[in-house]
Every structure is written in structure tokens, then in C-alpha cells.
N, C-alpha and C positions, 0 to 999 in steps of 0.2 A: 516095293520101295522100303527101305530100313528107317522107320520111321523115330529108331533109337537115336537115332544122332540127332535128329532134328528139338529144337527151342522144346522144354517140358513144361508144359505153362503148370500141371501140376505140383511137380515136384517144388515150382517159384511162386506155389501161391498166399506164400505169406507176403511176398514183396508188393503184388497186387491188391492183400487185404492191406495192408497197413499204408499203400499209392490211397487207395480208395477212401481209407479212413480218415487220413489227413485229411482230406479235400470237402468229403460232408462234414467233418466236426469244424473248418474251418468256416462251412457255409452255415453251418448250427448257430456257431456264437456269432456270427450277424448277424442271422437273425435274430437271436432273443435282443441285441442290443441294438440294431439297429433298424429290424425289420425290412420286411422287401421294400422295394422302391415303388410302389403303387402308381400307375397308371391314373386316368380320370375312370377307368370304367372299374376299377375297385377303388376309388376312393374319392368320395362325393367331391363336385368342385369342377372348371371348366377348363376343356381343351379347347383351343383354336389355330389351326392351321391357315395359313397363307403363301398362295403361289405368287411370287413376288414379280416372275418376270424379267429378273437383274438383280446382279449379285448385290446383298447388302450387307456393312457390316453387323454384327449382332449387338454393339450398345447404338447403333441407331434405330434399334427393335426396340431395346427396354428404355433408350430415351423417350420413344415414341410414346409406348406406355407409360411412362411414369408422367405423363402430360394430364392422365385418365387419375380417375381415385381407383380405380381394380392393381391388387397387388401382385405381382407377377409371381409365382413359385419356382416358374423354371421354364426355360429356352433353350430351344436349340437348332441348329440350322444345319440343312442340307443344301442335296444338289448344288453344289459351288455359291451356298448363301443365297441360292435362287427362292430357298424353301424354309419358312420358320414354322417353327411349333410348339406354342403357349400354352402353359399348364395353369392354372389359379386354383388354389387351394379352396375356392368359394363360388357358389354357383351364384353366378353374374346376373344381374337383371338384364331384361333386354334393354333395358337403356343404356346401360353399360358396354352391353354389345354393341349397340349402335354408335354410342360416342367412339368408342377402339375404330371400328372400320369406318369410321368419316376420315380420324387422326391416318388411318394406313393411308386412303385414297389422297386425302390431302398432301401427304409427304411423299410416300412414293406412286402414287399414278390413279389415276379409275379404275385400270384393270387388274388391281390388288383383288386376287378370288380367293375368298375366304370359305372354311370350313370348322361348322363350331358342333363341338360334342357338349351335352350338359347331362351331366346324372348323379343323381341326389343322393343322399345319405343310406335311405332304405333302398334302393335299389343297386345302390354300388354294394351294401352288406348280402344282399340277394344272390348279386352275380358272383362275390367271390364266396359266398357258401357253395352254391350249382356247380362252381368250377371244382371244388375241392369233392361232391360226390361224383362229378363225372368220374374225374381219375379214380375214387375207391369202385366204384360201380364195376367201370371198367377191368378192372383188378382183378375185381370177384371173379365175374364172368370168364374172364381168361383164364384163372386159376378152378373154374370150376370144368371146363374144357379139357384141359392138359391133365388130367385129371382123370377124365373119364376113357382119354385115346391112351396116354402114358399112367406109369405108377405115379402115386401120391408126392411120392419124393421129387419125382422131377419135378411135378407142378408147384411145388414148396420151392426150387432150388429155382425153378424159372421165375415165378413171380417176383422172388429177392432179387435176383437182377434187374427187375423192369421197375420195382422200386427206386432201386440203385439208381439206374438211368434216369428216372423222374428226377429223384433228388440229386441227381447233378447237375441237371440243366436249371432248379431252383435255388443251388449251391452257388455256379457261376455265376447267376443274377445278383445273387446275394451279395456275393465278396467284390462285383466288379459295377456294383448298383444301377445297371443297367433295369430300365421302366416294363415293368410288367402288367399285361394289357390284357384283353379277350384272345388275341392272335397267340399271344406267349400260351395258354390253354390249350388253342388247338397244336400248336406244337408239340407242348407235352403228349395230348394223347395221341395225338400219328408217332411220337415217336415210341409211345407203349406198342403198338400194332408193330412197326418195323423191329424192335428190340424181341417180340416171343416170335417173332418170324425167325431171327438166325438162332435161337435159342431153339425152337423144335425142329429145326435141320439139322444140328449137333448130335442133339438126343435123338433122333430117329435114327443117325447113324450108329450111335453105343447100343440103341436096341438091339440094333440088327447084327453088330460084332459081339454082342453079348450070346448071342443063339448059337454062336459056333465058336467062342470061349472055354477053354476051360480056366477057370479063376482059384489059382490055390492059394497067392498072399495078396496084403496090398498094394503092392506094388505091381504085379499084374495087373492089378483092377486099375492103376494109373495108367501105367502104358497102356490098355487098352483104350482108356477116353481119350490119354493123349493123343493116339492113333485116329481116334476117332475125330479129333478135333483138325488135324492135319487132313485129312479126305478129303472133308469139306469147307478147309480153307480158301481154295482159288473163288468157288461158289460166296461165301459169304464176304471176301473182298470185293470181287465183280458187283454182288447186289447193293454195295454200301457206296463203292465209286460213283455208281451211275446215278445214284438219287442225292452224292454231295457234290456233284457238277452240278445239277440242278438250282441245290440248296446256294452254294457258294454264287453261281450267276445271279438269280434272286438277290442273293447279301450284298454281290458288286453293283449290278446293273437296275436295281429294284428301285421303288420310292420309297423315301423316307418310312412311312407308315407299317413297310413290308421287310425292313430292315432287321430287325430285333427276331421278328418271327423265323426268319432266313435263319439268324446266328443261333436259334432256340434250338433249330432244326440240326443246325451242324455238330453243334454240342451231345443231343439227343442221338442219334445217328454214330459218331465216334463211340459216345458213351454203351450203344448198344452191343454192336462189333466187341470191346471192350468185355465189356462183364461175360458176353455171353464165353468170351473165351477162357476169360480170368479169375470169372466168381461165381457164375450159375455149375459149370461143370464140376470145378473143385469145391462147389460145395456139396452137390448129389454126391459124389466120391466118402465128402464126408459120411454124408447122413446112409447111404447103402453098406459102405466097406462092411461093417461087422456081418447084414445079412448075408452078402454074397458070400464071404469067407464062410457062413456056416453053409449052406447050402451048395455051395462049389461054384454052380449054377445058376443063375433068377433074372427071367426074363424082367424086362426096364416096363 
């Protein structure tokens, strides 16, 4: 197959750094000025959930509450208004608790089932420290892996994409202030795992057309990854379809609770596919071109 006519993700990949750059620097300056949108489990103060049973509207939720002294931070309803979900910025006595779910039973029914999350100050700063060493832990580890099977380079050029992929799926929270919870965590890190999965299919493939290469300019050295990137094209599409049917059923069909994670997943998952074809490859390209130009030859 003539792999020259085909899309050159290298030769476009400035269009891809500067697609990418937009996007995290857009997610940067919300955060420094806005910060992410903290959930109750990073950010002390109480969630409570209610299966309502029948659709309600949402200001006969916060008039509900506002009948209570607890001040409400933020609402919002599912399943066709069947399902609310209460944020307070302040962790609630249980009397407090109690007074809310009399007001729910009393207005809308007995069989208002309530679900209440509470966590406190030092422990919401706990869990989102743990969550920020998962991901570097993670990081390491995989870069000390890729590392040890491939050259150095790759594992420099793979890890920057599974970066990348992290910090887009905390980008799009960012910019579109969607609530970042425990589950948004586990996201991020399955989507590290799925992101150096199509990354070391790629480079396994440049390895192996690197052994029977001869490399005299740059440009060789592109068409070859480019080539190599096309091989195992159909493979890294099939692997990303099949687990965003999944992901997007979850995001359709899911509960409330499991919504955000689904859309964590989608994001992560695109994002992965993505770099690995647009930023991990043309950046080894970078970081190898001069040695292989001197040596003609160098295994990956």
C-alpha cells in the first residue's frame, strides 16, 4: 500500500501542537481564575441526593430548602427531574439533615430516598492530594516501563502524551465547569492505561520498520513513522470504538452519579487516540531525527 498519499500527521504537526495548545492554555487560565469546580469529596461541605419518584421541578427543590436554615450551593436534576442532587458548601449537622428530609417527605411523598455524602475539610484536602499522587505515581511507573522495553525517547514522548490526555480531560472540566468528584480520578487514571496502550502499538510498529530502514534524511525518518502510524490505524480505531460505545451508553443510559465519569471517559479516550497520533509520534521524531541521521540506522 502507498502509504505517501495518505493524511501526514507528521509533516501537520504543528496544526496539532498549536489544536492542543489552545485548548490546555484555555483550561490553564481557568483554572488559575477560576478553579476547578470541586465536588463534595474535594471540597469539605455536604452532598445529598434524592430519588424523588416523579418528576419535580428544580425551584420546588430550592424552595423546599430554602424553608431549612442550610444554604444550598448547587442543584441539579436528573432522570426527567426524577433525581436531585444537593451540594452545601458546609457540613450539615444532622439536625439539619433531618429537618431537609422531613421538608422532602412532607412535600413530595415518604418515599423520597435520600442519599447523603459528608466530608470534612481535612479529609476532602487528603483525597484531593492522593488523587494528584495517583496520577504522578502512575506516570512514573509507566514511564519507567517504556523505558526499559523501548529507548528513552519513546518513553519521554509517551509519557507527554498521557500527560496531554490527563490535562485535557481536567481542561474540559475546567472551561465547561463540570463537578469533579472521586469517579472524575478514576477516569483520569484508566484513561492513562488506555492512552500508553495505543501509544506502544505505534512505537512497536516504528521499531520494527526501523530494523529494516535505511534512514538518510528527515524526511525518511517521517514517512517512516507516518507509515507506521497508518499500519496500525484500523487497530487503534477498533480499540477506542469499542470501549466509547460503552463509555457513551454509561453517559446516555447511566445514573446521574455515573454521568460525569462516562463524559471523563469519552474525553480521555478521544484525547488518547489523538495525541498518540498527533503528539507522542511527532514528538520522538523530534527528539530522535539528529541521532538517526547520524547513525543511518538505530533501533527504537
Amino acid at each position: 500500500m502507498d502509504y505517501k498519499n495518505k493524511y501526514d500527521f507528521i509533516k501537520n504537526r504543528k496544526i496539532f501542537y498549536g489544536l492542543s495548545g489552545f485548548i490546555l492554555v484555555t483550561g490553564l487560565i481557568m483554572l488559575i481564575f477560576f478553579s476547578l469546580n470541586y465536588g463534595v469529596d474535594f471540597k469539605a461541605g455536604t452532598n445529598i441526593e434524592y430519588a424523588l419518584g416523579k418528576a419535580v421541578p428544580q425551584k420546588d427543590i430550592e424552595a423546599v430548602v430554602g424553608e431549612t436554615d442550610a444554604k444550598l450551593a448547587e442543584v441539579t436534576m436528573g432522570n426527567g427531574n426524577k433525581h436531585t442532587s444537593m451540594r452545601f458548601d458546609e457540613v450539615l449537622t444532622d439536625e439539619q439533615i433531618k429537618t431537609i428530609n422531613a421538608k422532602f417527605a412532607e412535600k413530595f411523598g415518604k418515599d423520597v430516598s435520600p442519599e447523603v455524602n459528608v466530608v470534612s475539610p481535612d479529609i476532602a484536602i487528603e483525597l484531593r492530594n492522593n488523587a494528584i499522587k495517583a496520577v504522578l505515581i502512575a506516570s512514573i511507573l509507566i514511564m519507567i516501563y517504556v523505558s526499559i522495553r523501548f529507548h528513552w525517547t519513546i518513553a519521554l514522548a509517551a509519557v507527554i502524551g498521557i500527560f496531554h490526555d490527563a490535562l485535557m480531560v481536567i481542561a474540559f472540566f475546567a472551561i465547561f465547569r463540570f463537578e469533579v468528584d472521586l469517579p472524575f480520578v478514576a477516569a483520569v487514571l484508566t484513561t492513562v492505561g488506555y492512552s500508553i496502550n495505543d501509544k506502544i502499538v505505534i512505537f512497536d510498529r516504528v521499531r520494527e520498520n526501523l530494523r529494516h530502514a535505511k534512514i538518510k534524511t528527515a524526511e525518511d525518518l517521517g514517512d517512516l513513522v507516518n507509515q507506521s502510524i497508518w499500519q496500525t490505524m484500523a487497530r487503534s480505531i477498533n480499540t477506542v470504538i469499542t470501549v466509547l460505545i460503552a463509555a457513551l451508553c454509561l453517559f446516555i443510559f447511566g445514573s446521574e452519579s455515573i454521568k460525569l465519569f462516562a463524559l471523563a471517559k469519552i474525553i480521555g479516550l478521544t484525547s488518547g487516540v489523538y495525541s498518540s497520533l498527533c503528539i507522542s509520534t511527532p514528538l520522538w521524531v523530534w527528539f530522535r531525527k539528529n541521532a538517526l541521521l547520524k547513525k543511518k540506522k538505530v533501533a527504537a
